[in-house]
C-alpha beads as a LAMMPS data file, in Angstrom:
LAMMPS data file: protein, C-alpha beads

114 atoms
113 bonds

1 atom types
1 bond types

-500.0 500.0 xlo xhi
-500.0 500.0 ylo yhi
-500.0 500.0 zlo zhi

Masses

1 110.0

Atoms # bond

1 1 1 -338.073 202.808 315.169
2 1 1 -339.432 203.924 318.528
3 1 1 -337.490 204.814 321.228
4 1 1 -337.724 203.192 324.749
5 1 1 -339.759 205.765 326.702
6 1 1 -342.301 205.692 323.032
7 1 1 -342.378 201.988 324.061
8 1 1 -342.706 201.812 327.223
9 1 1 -345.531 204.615 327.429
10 1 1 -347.447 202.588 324.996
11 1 1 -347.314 199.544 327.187
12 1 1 -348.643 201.445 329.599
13 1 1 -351.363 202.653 327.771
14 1 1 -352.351 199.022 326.530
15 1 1 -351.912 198.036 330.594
16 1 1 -354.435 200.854 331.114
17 1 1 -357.021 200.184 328.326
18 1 1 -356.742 196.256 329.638
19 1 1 -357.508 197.147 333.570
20 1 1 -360.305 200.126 331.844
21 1 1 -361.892 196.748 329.869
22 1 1 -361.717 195.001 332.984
23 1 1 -363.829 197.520 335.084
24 1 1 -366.568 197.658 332.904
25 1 1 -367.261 194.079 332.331
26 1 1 -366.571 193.662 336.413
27 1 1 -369.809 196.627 336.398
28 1 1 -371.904 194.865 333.971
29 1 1 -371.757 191.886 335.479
30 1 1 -371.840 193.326 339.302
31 1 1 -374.961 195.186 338.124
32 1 1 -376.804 192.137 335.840
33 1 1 -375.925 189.788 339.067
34 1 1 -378.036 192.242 340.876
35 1 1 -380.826 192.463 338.225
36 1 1 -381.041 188.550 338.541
37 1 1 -380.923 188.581 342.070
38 1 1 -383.762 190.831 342.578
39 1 1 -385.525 189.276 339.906
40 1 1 -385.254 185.594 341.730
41 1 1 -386.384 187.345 345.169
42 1 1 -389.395 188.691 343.400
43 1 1 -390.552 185.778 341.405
44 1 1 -389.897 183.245 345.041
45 1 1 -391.763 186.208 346.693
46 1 1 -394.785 185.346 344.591
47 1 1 -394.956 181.809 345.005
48 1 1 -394.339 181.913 348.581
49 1 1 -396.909 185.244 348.693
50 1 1 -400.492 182.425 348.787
51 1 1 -399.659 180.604 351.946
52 1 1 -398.190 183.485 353.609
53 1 1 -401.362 185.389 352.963
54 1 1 -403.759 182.398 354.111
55 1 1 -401.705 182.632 357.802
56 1 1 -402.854 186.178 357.511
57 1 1 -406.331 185.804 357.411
58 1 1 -408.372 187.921 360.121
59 1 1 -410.202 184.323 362.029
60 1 1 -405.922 183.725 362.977
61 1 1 -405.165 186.420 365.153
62 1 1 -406.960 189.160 363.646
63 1 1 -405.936 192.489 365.490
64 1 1 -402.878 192.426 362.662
65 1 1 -405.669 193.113 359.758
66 1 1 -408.601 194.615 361.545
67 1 1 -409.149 197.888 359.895
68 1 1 -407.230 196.613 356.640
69 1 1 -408.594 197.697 353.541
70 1 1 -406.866 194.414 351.942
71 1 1 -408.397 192.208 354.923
72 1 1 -410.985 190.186 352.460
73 1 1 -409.613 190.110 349.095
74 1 1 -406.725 188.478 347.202
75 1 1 -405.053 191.876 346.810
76 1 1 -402.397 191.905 350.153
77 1 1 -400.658 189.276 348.417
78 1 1 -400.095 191.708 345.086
79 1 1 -399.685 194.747 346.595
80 1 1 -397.175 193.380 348.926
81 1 1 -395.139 192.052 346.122
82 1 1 -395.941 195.242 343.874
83 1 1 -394.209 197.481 346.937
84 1 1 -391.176 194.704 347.074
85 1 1 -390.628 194.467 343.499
86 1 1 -390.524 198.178 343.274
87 1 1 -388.257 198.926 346.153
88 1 1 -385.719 196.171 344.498
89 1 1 -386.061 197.611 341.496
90 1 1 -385.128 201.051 343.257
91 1 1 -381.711 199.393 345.130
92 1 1 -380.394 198.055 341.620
93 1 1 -380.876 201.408 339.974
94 1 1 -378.950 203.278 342.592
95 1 1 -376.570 200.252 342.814
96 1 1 -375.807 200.587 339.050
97 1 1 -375.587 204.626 339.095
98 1 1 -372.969 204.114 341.988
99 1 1 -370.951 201.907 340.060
100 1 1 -371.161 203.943 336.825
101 1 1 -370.266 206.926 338.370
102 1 1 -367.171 204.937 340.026
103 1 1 -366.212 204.429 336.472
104 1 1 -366.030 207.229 335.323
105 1 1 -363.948 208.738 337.729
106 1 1 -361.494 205.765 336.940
107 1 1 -361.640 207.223 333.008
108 1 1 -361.340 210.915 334.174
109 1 1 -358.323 210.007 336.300
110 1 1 -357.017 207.468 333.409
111 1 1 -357.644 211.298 330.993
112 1 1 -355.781 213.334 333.221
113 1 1 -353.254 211.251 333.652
114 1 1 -352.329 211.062 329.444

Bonds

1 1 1 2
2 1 2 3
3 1 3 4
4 1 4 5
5 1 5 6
6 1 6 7
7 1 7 8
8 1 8 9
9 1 9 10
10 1 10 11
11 1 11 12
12 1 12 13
13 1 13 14
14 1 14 15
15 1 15 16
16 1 16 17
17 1 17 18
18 1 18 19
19 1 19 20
20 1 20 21
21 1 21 22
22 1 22 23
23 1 23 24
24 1 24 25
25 1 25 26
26 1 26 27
27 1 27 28
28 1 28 29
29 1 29 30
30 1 30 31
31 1 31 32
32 1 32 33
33 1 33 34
34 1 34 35
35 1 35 36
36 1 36 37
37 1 37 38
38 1 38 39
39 1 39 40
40 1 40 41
41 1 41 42
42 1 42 43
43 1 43 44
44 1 44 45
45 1 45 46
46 1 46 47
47 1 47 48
48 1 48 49
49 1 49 50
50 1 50 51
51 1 51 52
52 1 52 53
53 1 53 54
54 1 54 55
55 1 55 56
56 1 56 57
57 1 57 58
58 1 58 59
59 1 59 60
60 1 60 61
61 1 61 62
62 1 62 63
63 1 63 64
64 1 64 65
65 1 65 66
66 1 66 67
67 1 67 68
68 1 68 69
69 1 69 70
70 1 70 71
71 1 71 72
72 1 72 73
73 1 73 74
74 1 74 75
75 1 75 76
76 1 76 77
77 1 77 78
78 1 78 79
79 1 79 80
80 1 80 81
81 1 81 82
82 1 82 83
83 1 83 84
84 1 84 85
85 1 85 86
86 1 86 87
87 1 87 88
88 1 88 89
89 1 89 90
90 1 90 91
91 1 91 92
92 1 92 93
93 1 93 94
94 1 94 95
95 1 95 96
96 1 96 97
97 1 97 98
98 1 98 99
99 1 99 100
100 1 100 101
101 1 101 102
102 1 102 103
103 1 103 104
104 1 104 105
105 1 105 106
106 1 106 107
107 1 107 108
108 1 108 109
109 1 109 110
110 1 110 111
111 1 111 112
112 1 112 113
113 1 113 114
């Protein structure tokens, strides 16, 4: 038979390892939501990237591309979604490195406290 303060620290420890469980599946999906979100902005990007590009053209206002090696080819439109797609990719790594490292200061302090 246990006795009450056995009991009551192992509640407390299942409380723990519940609100612990909780964290990470709050991270994985915080960090997957961003993944998806990122993903959607690229792929709209790239439809939306064609008549974008055709308001661009140098006979429209042309002092915007003059000098541009991009000015007559298909290429703005990629390398413009190339540069977004990479800086998105950039914010959900660091996004996902913040949130790790948030958990695992939540396990050291859960450690040090048992």
């Amino acid at each position: 038979m246990r006795t009450n303060e056995e009991m009551l620290n192992a509640v407390h420890g299942r409380a723990s390892e519940m609100r612990r469980k909780r964290s990470r599946r709050r991270t994985i999906f915080m960090g997957g939501g961003a993944a998806a979100c990122a993903l959607a902005l690229i792929a709209l990007l790239a439809q939306a990237m064609p008549s974008l590009q055709d308001k661009l053209v140098p006979g429209n206002g042309g002092a915007a591309m003059q000098a541009s090696i991009l000015a007559d080819s298909g290429a703005l439109g990629f390398a413009v979604v190339g540069i977004v797609a990479f800086m998105l990719g950039v914010a959900v790594t660091v996004l996902c490195l913040l949130m790790r490292r948030q958990r695992d200061g939540e396990d050291e302090r859960h450690d040090r406290k048992h």
